[in-house]
C-alpha positions, 0 to 999 in steps of 0.5 A, a space after each residue: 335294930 329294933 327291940 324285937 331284934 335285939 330280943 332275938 340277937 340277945 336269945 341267939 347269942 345266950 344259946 350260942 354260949 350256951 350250945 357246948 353244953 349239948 342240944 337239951 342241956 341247952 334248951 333248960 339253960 336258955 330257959 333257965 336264963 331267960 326266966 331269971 334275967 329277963 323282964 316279963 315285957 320282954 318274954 312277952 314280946 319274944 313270945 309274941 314273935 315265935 307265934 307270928 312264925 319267925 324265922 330268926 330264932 336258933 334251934 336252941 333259943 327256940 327250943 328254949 323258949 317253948 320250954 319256957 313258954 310251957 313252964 310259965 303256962 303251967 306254973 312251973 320255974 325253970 328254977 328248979 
């Protein structure tokens, strides 16, 4: 498994943890996970990937990281 793998692995498993809690709960937690634990090389190439169109990403991991995306362009935490 490459690191780009074990990035998508390691966002579908916090989302899959995550899901109980609900669809938009879901996507903020991922978020908030990702931004927390998450070193910036890693957020970098994950991003990285959801711009070459991949595939692999839950709907929640998804969601969540292009809230994050969007919230790290703008300046904003996840923290709140």
């Amino acid at each position: 498994m490459n690191s780009e793998e074990k990035l998508v692995y390691m966002a579908n498993q916090i989302a899959r943890n995550i899901a109980p809690s609900g669809a938009g709960e879901a996507a903020e937690a991922v978020a908030d996970h990702i931004a927390h634990f998450w070193d910036p090389r890693m957020k970098q190439m994950i991003f990285a990937h959801i711009n070459a169109g991949s595939t692999d990403l839950s709907p929640s991991a998804l969601a969540g990281l292009k809230l994050l995306r969007t919230q790290d362009a703008s300046g904003q935490s996840s923290a709140g």
